[in-house]
C-alpha positions as CSV (number, residue, x, y, z in Angstrom):
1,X,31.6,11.2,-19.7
2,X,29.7,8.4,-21.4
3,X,27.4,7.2,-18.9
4,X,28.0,9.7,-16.2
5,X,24.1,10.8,-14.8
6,X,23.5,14.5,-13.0
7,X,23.3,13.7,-9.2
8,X,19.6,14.5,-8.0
9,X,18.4,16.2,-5.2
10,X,16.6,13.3,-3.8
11,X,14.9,13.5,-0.2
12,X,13.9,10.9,1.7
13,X,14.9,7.8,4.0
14,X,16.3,4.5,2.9
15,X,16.5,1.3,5.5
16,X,19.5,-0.4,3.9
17,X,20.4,-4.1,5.4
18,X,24.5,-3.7,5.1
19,X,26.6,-6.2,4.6
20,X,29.0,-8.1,6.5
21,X,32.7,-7.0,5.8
22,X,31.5,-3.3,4.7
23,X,32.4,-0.1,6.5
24,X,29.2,2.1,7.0
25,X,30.8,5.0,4.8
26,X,31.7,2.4,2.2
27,X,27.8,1.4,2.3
28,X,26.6,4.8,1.9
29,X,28.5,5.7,-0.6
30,X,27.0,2.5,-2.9
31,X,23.9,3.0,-1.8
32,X,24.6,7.7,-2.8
33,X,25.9,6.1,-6.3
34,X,23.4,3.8,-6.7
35,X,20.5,5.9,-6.5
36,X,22.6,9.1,-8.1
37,X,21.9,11.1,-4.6
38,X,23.5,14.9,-4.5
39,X,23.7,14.7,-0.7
40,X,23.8,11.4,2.0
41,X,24.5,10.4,5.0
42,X,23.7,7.8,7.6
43,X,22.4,7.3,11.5
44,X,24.5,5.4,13.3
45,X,28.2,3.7,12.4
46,X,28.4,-0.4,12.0
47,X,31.7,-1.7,12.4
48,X,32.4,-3.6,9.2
49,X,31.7,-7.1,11.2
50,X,28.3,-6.0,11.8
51,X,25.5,-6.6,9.8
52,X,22.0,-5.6,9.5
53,X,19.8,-1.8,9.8
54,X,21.9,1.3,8.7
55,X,19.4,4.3,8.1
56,X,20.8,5.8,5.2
57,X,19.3,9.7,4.5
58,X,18.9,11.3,1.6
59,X,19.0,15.6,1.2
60,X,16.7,17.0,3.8
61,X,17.0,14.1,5.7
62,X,20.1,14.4,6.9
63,X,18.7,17.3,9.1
64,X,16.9,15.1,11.1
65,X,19.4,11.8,11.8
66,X,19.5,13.3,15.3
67,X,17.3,11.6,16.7
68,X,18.0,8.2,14.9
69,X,21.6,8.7,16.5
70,X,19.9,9.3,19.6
71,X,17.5,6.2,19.7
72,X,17.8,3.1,21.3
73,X,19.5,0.2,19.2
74,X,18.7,-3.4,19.1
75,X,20.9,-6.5,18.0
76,X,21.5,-10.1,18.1
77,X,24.8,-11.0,19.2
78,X,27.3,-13.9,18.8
79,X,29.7,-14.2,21.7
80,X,32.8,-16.6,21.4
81,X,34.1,-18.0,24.7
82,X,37.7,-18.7,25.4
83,X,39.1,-16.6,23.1
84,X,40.0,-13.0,23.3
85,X,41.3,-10.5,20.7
86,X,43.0,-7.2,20.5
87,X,39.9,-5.1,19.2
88,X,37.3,-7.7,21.1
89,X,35.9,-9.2,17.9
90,X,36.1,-11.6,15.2
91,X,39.1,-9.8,13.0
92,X,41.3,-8.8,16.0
93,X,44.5,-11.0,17.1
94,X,43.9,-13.4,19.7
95,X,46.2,-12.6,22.2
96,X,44.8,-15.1,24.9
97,X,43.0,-18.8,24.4
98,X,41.7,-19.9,27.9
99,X,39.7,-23.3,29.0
100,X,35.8,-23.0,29.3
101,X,34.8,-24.3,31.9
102,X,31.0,-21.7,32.5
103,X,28.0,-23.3,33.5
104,X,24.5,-22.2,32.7
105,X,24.0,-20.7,36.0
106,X,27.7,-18.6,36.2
107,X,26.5,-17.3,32.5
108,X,23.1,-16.3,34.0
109,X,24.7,-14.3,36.9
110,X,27.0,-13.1,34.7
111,X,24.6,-11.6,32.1
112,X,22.6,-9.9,34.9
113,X,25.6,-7.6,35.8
114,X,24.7,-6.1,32.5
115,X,21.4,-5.4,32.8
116,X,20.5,-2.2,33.5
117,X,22.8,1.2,33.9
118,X,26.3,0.0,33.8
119,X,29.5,1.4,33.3
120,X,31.8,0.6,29.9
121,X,34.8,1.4,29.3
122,X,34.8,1.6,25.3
123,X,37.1,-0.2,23.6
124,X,40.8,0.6,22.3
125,X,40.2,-0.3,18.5
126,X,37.1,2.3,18.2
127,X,36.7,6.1,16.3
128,X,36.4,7.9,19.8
129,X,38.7,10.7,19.6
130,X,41.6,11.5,21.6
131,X,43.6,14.9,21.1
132,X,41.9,15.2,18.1
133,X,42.8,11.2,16.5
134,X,40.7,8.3,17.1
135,X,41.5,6.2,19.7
136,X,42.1,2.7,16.9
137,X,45.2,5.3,15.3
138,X,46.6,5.1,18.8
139,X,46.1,1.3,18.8
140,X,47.7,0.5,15.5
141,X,50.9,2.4,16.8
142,X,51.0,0.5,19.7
143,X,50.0,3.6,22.1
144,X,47.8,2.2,25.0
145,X,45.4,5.4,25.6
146,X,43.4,5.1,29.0
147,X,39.8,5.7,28.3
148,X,37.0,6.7,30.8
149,X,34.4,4.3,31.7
150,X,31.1,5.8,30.5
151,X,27.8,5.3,31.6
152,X,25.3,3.6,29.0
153,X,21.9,1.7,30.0
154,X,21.0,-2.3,28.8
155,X,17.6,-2.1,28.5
156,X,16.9,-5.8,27.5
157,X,19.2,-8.3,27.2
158,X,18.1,-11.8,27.0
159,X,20.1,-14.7,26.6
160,X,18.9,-16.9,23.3
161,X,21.0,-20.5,23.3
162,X,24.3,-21.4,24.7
163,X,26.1,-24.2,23.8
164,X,29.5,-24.7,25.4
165,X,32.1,-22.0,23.8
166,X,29.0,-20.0,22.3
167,X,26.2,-18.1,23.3
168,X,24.0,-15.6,21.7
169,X,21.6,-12.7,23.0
170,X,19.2,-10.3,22.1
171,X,19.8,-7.0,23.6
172,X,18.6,-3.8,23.5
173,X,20.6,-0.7,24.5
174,X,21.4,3.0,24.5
175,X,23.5,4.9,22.0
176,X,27.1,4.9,22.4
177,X,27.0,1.0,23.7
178,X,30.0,-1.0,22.4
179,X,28.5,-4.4,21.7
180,X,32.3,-6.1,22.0
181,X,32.9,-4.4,25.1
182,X,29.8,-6.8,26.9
183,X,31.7,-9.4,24.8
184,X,35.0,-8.6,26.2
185,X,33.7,-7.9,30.1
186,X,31.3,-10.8,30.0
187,X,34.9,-13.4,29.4
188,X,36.6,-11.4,31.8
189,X,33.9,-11.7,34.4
190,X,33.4,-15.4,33.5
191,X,36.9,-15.8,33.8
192,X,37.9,-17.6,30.6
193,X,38.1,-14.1,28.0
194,X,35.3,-13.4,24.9
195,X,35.1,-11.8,21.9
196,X,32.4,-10.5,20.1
197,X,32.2,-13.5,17.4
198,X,28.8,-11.7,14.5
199,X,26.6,-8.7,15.5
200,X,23.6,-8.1,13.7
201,X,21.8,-4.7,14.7
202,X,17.8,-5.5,14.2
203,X,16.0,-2.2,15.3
204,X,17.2,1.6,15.4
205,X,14.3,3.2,17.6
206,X,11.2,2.3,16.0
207,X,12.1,1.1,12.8
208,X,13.2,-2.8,12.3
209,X,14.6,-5.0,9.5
210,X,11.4,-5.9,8.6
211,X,11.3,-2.5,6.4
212,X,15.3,-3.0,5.4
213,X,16.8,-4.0,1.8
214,X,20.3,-4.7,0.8
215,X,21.5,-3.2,-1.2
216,X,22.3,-6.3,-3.9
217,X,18.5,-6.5,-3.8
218,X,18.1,-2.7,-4.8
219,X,20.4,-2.8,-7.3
220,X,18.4,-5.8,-8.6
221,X,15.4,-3.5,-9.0
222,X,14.0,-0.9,-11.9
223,X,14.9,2.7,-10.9
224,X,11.0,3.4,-10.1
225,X,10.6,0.3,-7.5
226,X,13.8,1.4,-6.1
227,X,13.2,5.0,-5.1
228,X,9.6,3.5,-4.0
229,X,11.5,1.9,-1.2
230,X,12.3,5.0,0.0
231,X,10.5,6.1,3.2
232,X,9.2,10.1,3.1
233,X,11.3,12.7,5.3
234,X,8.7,12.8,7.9
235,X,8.9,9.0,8.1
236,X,11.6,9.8,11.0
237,X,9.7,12.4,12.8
238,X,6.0,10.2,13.4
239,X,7.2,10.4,17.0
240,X,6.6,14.4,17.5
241,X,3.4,16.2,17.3
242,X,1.6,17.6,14.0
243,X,1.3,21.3,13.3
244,X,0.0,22.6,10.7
245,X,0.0,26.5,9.3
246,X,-1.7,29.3,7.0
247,X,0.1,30.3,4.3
248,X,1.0,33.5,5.4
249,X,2.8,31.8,8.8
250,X,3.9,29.0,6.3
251,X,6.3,32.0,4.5
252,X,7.7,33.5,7.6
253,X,8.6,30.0,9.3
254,X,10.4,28.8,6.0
255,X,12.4,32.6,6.7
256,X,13.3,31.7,10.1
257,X,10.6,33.7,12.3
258,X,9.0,32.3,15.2
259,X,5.4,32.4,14.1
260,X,1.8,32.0,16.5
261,X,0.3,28.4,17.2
262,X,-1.9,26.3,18.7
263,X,0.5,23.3,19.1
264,X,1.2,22.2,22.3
265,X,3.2,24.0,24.4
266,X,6.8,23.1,25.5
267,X,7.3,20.4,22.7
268,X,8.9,19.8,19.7
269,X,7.1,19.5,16.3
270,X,6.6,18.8,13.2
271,X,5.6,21.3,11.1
272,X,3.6,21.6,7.4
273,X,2.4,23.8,5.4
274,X,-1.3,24.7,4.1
275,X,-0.7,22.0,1.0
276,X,0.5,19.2,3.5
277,X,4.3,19.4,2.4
278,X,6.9,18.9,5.5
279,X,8.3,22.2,6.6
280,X,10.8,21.6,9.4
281,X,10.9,20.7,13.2
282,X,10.5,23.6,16.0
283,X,9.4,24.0,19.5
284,X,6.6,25.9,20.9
285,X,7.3,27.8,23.9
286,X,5.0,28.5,26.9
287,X,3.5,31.4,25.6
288,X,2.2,29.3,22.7
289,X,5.5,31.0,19.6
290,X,6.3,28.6,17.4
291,X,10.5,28.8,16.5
292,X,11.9,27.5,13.5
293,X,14.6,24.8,14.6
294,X,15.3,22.6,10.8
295,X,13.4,24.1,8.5
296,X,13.0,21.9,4.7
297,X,14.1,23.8,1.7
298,X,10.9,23.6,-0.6
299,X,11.9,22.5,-4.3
């Protein structure tokens, strides 16, 4: 086909900036096209309402999003008082407009309910499964599913300006935290309803906006200053330790054998070779064996 370019196998880690009105897998997929990627995925859904960091990996990456989906997320949030909605956001049906009445003291003791461990019951309209189907199938069909309140910690929330109906925070959570639920809860416990009114997520661990592009921007760029915006695969692993090996150990780690080192013991690693190229992640046991966990195909 005229035009048609050979997918590549490209490695590495891109910090896209999505949208508003984009689903996650509808930004990866631009962002796999736009840089002609064989293999993609990303770290962490955005609801299409949401805007702002979406790791998106590349190859090898995508062996180590574990611990993206694992870290702590940060966002600003806009809450609308008054108003709620079927899915606790901005594109749900209101189905119940109350007065506001909330001074700044009631929002304060509010908020500091959700500070901290809490429980959260996630919301109807989210990909949670149920018997196999998510739980939003059952809520299109009109099926009210009960869902278990789950634990999940706040670790910062701070309140930036409120101004009658609407309010905004910074907050800082665990994975698995439903941003409209606080939304929702925080009207219910204020007594006038809330949705979840623009979400923008700012940090995913350690990595912020601050290293993020969008992806009108990339597509803006030459191909050579785009895949120079790409972070290296062990851009997501700075966290563990460094090990390095001997060729010979180099060869049997890459073939799955736990192999002798002087890492420390009881901790996960990262692991290169003797020419400085990323091998793969493993632990070292007490007795000081190194076990292959994700190992890197070498190209």
């Amino acid at each position: 086909m005229q035009g048609h370019r050979i997918k590549r196998p490209l490695n590495g880690v891109l910090m896209l900036d999505k949208m508003r009105g984009a689903s996650s897998n509808a930004a990866l997929q631009q962002a796999k096209r736009l840089y002609h990627a064989a293999k993609a995925g990303h770290a962490g859904t955005l609801d299409p309402l949401a805007t702002g960091l979406l790791p998106i990996l590349f190859g090898e990456a995508t062996k180590f999003s574990s611990d993206l989906l694992e870290a702590d997320k940060s966002y600003a949030a806009e809450i609308r008082l008054g108003i709620s909605t079927a899915t606790a956001d901005a594109e749900g049906e209101v189905i119940a407009t109350r007065a506001v009445n909330v001074t700044a003291a009631q929002l304060a003791a509010a908020l500091a309910k959700f500070r901290g461990d809490i429980q959260q019951t996630p919301p109807i309209y989210s990909a949670l499964k149920h018997a196999g189907k998510p739980l939003y199938a059952y809520a299109r069909a009109g099926i009210d599913i009960e869902r278990a309140p789950r634990q999940v910690t706040i670790r910062a929330l701070d309140l930036q300006w409120f101004e009658g109906e609407r309010l905004a925070l910074a907050l800082t959570c665990s994975k698995g935290t439903y941003i409209r639920s606080i939304a929702h809860d925080l009207g219910e416990i204020l007594g006038c309803g809330a949705h979840l009114a623009a979400l923008r997520r700012t940090a995913v661990g350690r990595f912020g906006l601050d290293g993020a592009y969008s992806l009108e921007s990339l597509e803006a760029m030459p191909a050579a200053e785009r895949d120079a915006r790409l972070l290296p695969l062990d851009a997501l692993l700075q966290d563990l330790p460094e090990v390095r090996l001997e060729t010979e150990q180099e060869l049997r780690f890459l073939q799955g054998q736990a192999v002798p080192s002087l890492g420390p013991s009881r901790a996960r690693v990262r692991v290169y070779g003797s020419a400085g190229a990323l091998l793969g992640v493993g632990e070292v046991d007490a007795d000081g064996t190194l076990s292959p966990k994700r190992v890197v195909a070498q190209v």
